[in-house]
N, C-alpha and C positions, 0 to 999 in steps of 0.2 A: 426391555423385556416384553415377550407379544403371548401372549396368554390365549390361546385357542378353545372356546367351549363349542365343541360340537352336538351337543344332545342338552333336551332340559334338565339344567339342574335347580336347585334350592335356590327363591330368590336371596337367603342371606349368605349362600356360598358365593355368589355372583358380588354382594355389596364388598364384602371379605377382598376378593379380589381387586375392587376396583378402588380400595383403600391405599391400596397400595403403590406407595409414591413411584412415581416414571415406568407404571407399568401400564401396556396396551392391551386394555381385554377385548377379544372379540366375541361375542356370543351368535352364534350361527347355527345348522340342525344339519342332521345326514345328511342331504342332498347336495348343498350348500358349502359344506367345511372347506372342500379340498382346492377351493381356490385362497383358502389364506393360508395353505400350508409352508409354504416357501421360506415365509422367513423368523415360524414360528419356534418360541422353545418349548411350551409345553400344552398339551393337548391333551385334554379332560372329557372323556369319554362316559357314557352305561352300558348298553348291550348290545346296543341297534347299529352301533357304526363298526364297522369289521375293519383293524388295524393292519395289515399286510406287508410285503417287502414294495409292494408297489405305491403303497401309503407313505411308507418310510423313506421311501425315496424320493418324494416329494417333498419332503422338510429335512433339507440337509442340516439344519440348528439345534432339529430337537433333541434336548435334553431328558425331558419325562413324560411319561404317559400314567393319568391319573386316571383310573377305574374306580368310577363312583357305586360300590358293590363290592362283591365277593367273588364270582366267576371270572374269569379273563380268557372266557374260550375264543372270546372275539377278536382278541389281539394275539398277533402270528411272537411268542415270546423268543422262537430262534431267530427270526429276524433283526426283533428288539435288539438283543442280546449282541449280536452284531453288528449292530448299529452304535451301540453304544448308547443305546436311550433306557434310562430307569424305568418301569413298570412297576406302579405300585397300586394297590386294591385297598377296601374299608373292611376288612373280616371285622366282624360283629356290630356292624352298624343295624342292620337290621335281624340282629340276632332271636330279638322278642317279637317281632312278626313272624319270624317263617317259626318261630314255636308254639304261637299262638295258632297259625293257621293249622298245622300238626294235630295239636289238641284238639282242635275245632274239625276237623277230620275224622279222629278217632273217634268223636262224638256221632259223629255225621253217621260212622258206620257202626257205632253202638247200636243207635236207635233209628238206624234209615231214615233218617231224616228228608234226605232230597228224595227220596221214591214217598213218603208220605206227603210230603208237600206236594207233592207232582198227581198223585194220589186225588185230594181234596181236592183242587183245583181243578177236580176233571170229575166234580161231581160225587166221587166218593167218600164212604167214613169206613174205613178199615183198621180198624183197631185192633180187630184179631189178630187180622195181617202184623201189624204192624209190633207187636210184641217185642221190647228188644232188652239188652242187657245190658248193666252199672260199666262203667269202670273201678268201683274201687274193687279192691281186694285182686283185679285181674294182675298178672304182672307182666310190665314190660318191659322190653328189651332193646335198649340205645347202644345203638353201632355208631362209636364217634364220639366223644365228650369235648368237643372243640367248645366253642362259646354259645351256637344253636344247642346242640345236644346239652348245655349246660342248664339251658333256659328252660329245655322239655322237661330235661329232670326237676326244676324246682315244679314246674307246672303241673306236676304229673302227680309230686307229692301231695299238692290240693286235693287231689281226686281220690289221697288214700291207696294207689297203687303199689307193689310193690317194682322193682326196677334191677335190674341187673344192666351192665355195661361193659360192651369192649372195646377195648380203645389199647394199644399195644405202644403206644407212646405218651400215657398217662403216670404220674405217679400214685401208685395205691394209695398215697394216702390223702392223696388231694380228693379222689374216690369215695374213702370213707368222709371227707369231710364236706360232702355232699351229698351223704347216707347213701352212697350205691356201691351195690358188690360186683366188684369186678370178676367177667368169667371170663373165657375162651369162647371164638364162636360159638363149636357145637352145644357149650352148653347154655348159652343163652337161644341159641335155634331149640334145644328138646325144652326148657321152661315158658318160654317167652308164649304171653296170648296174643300181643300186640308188639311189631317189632316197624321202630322208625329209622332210617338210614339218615346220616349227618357225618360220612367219612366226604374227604375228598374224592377225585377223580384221580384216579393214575394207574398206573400199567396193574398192579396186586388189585385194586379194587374193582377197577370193568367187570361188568356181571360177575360180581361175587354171589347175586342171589340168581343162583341158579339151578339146573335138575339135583343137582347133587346136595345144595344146598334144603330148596323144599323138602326134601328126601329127611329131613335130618329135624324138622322144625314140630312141632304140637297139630295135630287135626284141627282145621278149623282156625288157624291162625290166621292174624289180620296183619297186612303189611302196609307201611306207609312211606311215601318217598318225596320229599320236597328238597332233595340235593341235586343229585344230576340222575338223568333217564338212562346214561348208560352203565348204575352200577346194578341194574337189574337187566337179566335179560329177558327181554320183552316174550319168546316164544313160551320159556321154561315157565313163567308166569302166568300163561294163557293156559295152556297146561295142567297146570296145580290149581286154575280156580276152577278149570272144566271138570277134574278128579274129584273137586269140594276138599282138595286138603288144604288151601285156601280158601277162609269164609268169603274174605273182602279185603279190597287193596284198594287204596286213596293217591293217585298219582296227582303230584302238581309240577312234573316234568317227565318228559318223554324222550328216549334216544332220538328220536326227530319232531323237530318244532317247529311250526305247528304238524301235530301226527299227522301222517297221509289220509288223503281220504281213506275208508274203508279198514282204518288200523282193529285187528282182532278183536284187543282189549277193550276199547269203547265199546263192541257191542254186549258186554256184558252186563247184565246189573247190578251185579255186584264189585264192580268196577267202578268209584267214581273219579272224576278227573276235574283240575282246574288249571288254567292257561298260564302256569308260572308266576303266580302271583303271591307266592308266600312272603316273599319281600315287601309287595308293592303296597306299606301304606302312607298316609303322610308324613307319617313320625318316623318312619325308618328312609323316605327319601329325605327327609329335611336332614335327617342325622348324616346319612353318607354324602351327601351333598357337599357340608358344611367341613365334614371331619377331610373329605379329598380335598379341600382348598385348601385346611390348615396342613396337610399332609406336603403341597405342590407349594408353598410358602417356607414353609420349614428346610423343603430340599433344599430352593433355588436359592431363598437369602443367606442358608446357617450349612445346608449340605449334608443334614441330618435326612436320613433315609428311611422313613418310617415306614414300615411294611410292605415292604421292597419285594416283588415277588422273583425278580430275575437278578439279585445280588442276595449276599447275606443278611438273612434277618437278623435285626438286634436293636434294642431300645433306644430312647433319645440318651439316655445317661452311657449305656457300654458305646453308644456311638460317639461322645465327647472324651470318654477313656480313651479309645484307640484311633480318633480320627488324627493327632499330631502324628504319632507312631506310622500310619498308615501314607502319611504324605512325607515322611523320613524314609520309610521302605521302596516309595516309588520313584524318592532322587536317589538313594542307594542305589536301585535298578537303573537308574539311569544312566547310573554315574560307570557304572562297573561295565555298560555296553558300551560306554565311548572309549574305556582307555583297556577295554579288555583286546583279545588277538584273538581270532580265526570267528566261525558259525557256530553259536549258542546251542547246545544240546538240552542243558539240566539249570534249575536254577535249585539253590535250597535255602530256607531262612531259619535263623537259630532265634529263636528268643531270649531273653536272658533278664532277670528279676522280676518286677511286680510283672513287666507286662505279658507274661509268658504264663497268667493265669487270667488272662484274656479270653475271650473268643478273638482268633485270630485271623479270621477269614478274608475280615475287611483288609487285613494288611497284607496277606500274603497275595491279594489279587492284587493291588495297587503294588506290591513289589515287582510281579510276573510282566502288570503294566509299563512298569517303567522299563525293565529290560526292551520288552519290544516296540515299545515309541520309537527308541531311534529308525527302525528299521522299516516301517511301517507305515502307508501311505493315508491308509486312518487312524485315527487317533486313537490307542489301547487305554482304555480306563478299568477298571473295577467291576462295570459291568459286563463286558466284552474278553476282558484278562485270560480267563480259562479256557475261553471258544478258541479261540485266535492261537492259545500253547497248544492246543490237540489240534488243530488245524496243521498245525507247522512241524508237529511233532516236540517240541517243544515238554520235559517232564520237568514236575517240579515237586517238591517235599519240605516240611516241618519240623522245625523239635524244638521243644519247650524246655527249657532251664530255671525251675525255681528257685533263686537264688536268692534266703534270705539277707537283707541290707546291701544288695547286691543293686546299683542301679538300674534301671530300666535300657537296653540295649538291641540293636539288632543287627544280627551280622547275615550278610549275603555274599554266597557263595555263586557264581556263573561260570560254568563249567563248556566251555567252548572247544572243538576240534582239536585247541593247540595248545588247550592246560585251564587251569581254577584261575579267577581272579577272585580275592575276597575284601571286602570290604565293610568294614564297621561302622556303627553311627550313635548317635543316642539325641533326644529332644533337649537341647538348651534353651528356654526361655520361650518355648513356644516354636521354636523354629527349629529345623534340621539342622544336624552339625556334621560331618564324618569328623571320624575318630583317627580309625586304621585305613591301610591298605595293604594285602599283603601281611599283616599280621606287623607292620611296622606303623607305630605311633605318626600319625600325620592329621592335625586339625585344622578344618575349616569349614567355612559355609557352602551350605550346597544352593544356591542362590545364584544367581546374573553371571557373568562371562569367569569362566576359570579355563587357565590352561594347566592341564596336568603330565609333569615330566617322570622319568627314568632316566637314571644315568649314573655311571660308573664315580664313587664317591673317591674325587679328584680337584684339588682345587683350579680356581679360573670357572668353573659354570654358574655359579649364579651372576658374575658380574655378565661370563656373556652373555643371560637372558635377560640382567637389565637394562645392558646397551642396546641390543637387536629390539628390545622392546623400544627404550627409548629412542634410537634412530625414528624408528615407525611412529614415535606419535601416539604411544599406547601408554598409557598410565596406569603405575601399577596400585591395587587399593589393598591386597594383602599379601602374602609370604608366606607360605605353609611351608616347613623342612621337617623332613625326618630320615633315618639311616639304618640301616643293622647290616653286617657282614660285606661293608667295601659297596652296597649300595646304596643310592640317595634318592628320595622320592620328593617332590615339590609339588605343589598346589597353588596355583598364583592365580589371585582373583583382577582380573582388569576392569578398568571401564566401561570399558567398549569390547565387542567383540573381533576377535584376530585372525586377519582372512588368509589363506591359507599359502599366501606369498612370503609372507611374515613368518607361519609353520617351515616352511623349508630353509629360509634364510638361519633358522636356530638350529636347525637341523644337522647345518655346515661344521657345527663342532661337531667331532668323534663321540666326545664320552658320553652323549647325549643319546639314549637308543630309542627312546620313546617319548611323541612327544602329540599328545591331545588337546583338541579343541573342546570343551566340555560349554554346553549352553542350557540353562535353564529360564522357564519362559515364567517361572512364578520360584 
């Protein structure tokens, strides 16, 4: 295993690493990486190194990409995602720096701090000047309650402020139990003195603080931004502080970094700015450092996925729930492409007892996966599952069956130009089982070399697949039969795999109409 650290990290995320029996760590810096990409699997990044399709294709092996941070604007995630490489980030690792920088901010433009200091050091004592206002009693306004906006809010409470917040993905009561009342934008824009941004970046948020917004907010309101630079926009801003309906704005990100020469808003004074450093202290690098290793450890030994920004999110515990279930859905998918007929349309998955009060996401991508591995010159995983079905056209769909005392089951339906194939399964002992096919009772392992038949229920066939097998030298390890309505279906596990001289040879009996080569590589 070749462990690629391209940027400085934590020196005890580095020991972490190199703890780790028969792994090869390389610690390297941007300039440097891209000659040990070739035969690396995972590659641990911060801000500076920009991960691309022409990156990714430099390291045909890799498995994950670890962002030591929160941001991942620097890694191309469509690419990833096609690749089949995991992307995963440290959200709240440096949660209480960028809330402390915030505070320390809204200080800053209380009491102009950096124009006073700036002030005295050039000779003056401006006190008059210098006159400024409390935080308590002001109230403010948090856009975001993720785990930064959680940290402002306690912080804020020190200061005796009052606080409103929106956040539309929150539960109200988690809200009140961090004393904040939840509003609607506009009306934390008409209350708010002080208003700090802690949403993410996505298509709804980009310049949400805009003309229309200002328009809508207190006289003399102060805005703060240490998320991303583009969910304000930078004109509508310069604007509202040239009007004075903004007193002061505290930027520690800018829609381009570093700003161009000559950016607007710097020449204001009531404008201050700092170089993206709300994260940057040693307590919050040593933490994301250390938590990306355990995170790239976790994946690669146990395949726990912890804050996975390009698959489903979900804990280390729903991810031991559903990760057997999810690797039974992907030899289901597998199973049901080799012995299915015609080009794949639709897949659908049924859930059925405890695990169908799951999050099921992990499973229905590894289901969509296994159907198109057969077909497929790269290898379709969980990460890649949904890119690769819209790609192809490929639809697929869910339903949940809570079925009290009902075991735990999953049926897959693959819906092909030439008719349904369905196929049942459920987890025995840790391991994938089928159940059904076709709605007709047939058990066995979805495991190492299986040949799976059809055939008109007549006798004389199974002796002829134990002679045709045994002519050839093929040793049979199990026997799966099942029947309904004059037909017969078989599941025969071998030793070895049965090259397709051997298919046609079993072929020569009539009543035999179908008859698959089924391989599974785990």
């Amino acid at each position: 295993m070749k462990i690629l650290v391209a940027e400085p990290l934590a020196a005890a995320g580095i020991e972490l690493l190199k703890a780790q029996p028969g792994w090869d760590v390389v610690v390297s810096n941007p300039k440097e990486y891209a000659q040990h990409l070739g035969d690396t699997d995972a590659l641990l990044v911060r801000s500076a190194v920009k991960v691309d399709a022409g990156v990714l294709a430099k390291a045909p092996k890799l498995r994950v990409i670890g962002r030591a941070g929160v941001g991942v604007d620097n890694v191309d995630l469509k690419a990833a995602t096609a690749a089949g490489v995991l992307v995963m980030n440290t959200p709240g690792g440096n949660a209480v720096s960028v809330a402390e920088h915030t505070l320390g901010l809204m200080l800053a433009m209380a009491r102009s701090i950096p124009q006073a200091i700036a002030s005295t050091k050039a000779g003056k004592w401006e006190k008059k000047k210098f006159l400024g206002t409390e935080l308590r009693g002001k109230t403010l306004g948090v856009m975001g309650l993720g785990s930064i906006g959680r940290e402002v809010v306690r912080r804020a409470r020190g200061f005796e402020m009052k606080i409103v917040a929106s956040d539309p993905f929150v539960n109200p009561q988690a809200a009140t139990d961090l004393g904040v009342s939840l509003a609607s934008l506009d009306e934390l824009y008409a209350h708010s003195d002080y208003i700090t941004l802690h949403v993410a970046l996505t298509a709804q948020t980009q310049g949400i603080l805009n003309d229309a917004a200002f328009a809508k907010m207190k006289n003399h309101v102060r805005v703060v931004n240490c998320a991303r630079g583009e969910l304000i926009d930078g004109e509508a801003l310069a604007r509202a502080v040239q009007s004075g309906k903004v007193a002061g704005a505290a930027l520690d990100v800018f829609q381009t970094e570093p700003p161009a020469a000559g950016e607007p808003l710097l020449a204001f004074d009531q404008v201050l700015a700092t170089p993206h450093i709300g994260g940057s202290t040693e307590e919050a690098q040593e933490i994301v450092g250390v938590r990306i290793v355990e995170q790239v450890v976790e994946y690669l030994q146990n395949g726990v996925a912890l804050n996975a920004v390009n698959v489903p999110a979900m804990t280390a515990e729903q991810y031991r729930a559903v990760a057997p279930y999810a690797a039974l859905a992907e030899h289901l998918g597998a199973f049901a492409a080799y012995v299915a007929v015609g080009n794949p349309k639709a897949v659908r998955l049924t859930y059925q007892g405890k695990i169908a009060e799951q999050n099921t996401a992990l499973i229905r991508n590894a289901g969509i996966a296994g159907v198109l591995s057969r077909s497929l010159a790269q290898k379709a995983n969980v990460v890649n599952a949904l890119q690769f079905a819209a790609d192809r056209g490929l639809s697929y769909a869910e339903q949940h069956e809570t079925m009290t005392g009902r075991k735990s089951t999953i049926r897959l339906e693959l819906e092909t130009d030439s008719g349904v194939t369905t196929v049942e399964g459920a987890v025995v002992f840790d391991r994938p089982r089928l159940t059904q096919i076709d709605g007709i009772p047939c058990e066995a392992s979805l495991t190492g070399h299986l040949l799976f038949f059809k055939n008109d229920d007549v006798p004389g066939v199974i002796g002829w697949i134990g002679s045709v097998l045994g002519k050839n030298n093929i040793n049979i390890g199990n026997f799966s039969l099942g029947r309904q309505d004059r037909i017969a279906l078989a599941v025969v596990e071998t030793d070895g795999a049965v090259p397709e001289p051997v298919v046609q040879e079993l072929l020569a009996n009539k009543a035999l109409k179908i008859v698959r080569v089924v391989e599974f590589k785990s």
